[in-house]
C-alpha positions as CSV (number, residue, x, y, z in Angstrom):
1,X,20.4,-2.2,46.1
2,X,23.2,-4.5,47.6
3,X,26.2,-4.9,46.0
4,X,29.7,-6.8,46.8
5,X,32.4,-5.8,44.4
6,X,35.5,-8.6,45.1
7,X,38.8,-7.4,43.8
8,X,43.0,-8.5,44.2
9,X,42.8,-11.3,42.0
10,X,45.7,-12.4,39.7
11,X,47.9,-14.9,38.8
12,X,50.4,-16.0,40.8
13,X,53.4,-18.6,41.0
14,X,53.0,-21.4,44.3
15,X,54.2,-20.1,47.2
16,X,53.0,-16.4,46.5
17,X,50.6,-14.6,48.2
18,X,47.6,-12.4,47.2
19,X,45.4,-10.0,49.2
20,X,41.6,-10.3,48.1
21,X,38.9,-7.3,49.4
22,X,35.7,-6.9,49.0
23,X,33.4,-3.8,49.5
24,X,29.9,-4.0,50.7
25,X,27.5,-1.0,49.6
26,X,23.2,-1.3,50.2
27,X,24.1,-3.1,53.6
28,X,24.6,-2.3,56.9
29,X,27.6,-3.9,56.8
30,X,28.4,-4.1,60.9
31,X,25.4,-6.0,61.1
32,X,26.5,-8.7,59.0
33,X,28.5,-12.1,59.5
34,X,30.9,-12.1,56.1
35,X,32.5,-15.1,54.3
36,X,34.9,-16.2,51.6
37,X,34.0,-18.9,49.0
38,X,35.0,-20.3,45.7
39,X,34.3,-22.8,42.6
40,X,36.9,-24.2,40.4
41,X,35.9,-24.9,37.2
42,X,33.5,-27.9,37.1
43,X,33.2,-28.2,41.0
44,X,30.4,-26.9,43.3
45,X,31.3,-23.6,45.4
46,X,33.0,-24.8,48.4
47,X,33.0,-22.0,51.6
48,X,36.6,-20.9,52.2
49,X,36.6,-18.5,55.6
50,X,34.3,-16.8,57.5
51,X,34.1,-13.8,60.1
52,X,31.2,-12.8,62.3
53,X,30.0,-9.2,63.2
54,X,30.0,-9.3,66.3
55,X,32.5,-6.3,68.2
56,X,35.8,-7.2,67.7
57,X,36.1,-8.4,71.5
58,X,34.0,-11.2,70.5
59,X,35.0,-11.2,66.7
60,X,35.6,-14.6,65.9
61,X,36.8,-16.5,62.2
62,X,36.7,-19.8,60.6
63,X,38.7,-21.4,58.4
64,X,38.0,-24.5,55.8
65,X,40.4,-27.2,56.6
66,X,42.1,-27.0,53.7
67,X,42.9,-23.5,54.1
68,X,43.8,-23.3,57.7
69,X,47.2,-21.5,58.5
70,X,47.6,-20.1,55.3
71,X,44.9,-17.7,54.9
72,X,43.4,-15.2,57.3
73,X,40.2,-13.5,56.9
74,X,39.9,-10.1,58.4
75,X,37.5,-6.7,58.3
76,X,37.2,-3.2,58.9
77,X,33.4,-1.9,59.5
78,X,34.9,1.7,59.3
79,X,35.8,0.8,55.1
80,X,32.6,-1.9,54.8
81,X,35.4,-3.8,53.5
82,X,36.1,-7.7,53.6
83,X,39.3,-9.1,53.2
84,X,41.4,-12.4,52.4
85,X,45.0,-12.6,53.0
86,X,46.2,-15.8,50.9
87,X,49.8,-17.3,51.3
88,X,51.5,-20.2,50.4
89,X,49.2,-20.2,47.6
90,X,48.9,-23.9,45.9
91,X,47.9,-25.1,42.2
92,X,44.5,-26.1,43.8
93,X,43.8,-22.5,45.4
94,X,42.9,-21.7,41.6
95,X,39.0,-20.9,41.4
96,X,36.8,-17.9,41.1
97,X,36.2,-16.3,45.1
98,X,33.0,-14.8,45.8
99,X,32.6,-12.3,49.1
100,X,28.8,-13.2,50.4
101,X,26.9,-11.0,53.6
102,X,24.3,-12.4,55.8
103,X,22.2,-10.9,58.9
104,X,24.2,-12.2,62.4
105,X,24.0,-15.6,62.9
106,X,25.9,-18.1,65.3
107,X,29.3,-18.4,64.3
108,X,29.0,-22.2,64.2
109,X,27.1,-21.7,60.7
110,X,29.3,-19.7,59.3
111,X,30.3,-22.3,56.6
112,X,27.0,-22.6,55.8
113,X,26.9,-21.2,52.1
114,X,23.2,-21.4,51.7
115,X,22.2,-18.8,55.0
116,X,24.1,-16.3,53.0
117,X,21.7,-14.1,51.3
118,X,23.9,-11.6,49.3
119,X,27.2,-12.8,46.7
120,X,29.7,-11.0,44.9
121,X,30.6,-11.5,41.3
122,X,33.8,-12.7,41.9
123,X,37.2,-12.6,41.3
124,X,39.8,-15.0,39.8
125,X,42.9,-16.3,41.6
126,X,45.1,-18.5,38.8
127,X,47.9,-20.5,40.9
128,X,50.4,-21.8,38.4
């Protein structure tokens, strides 16, 4: 049974930062690229950031435009942990994120959201 339990959400004042992690159980989580969306109320999910799993040599990330230079997405296999490292958090960062898995892929898809096979529930960031 796969589960992806999401957690460091808050609510924060612009400006701020928050840390968001996520822990991957059922999975071998090595084995599988990792990625950050979210959905604001009464918009579709929209991918965030995303990190292959390959070795960390040729570990590589992505980053949604609008995020870019603010947020860094990092892992540790050793934890099968995800994480999200938000700063310079804005009014529109506010949304529900979701942690998803899928199998290896090419890191060009990583911002695919439907090639993800596995979600979390979620957890809410409030900017305001």
């Amino acid at each position: 049974h796969v589960q992806l339990v999401e957690s460091g959400g808050g609510l924060v004042q612009p400006g701020e930062s928050l840390r968001l992690s996520c822990v991957a159980t059922g999975i071998t989580f090595s084995r599988h690229d990792m990625s950050w969306a979210r959905q604001a109320p009464g918009k579709e999910v929209e991918w965030v950031a995303g990190i292959t799993s390959l070795p960390s040599l040729f570990r590589a990330a992505s980053y949604a435009d609008s995020v870019k230079g603010r947020f860094t997405i990092s892992r540790d296999n050793a934890k099968d942990s995800l994480y999200l490292q938000m700063n310079s958090l804005k009014p529109e960062d506010t949304a529900l994120y979701y942690c998803a898995a899928r199998s290896r892929r090419d890191w060009a898809s990583l911002l695919q959201t439907t090639l993800y096979s596995y979600w979390g529930q979620g957890t809410q960031v409030t900017v305001s």
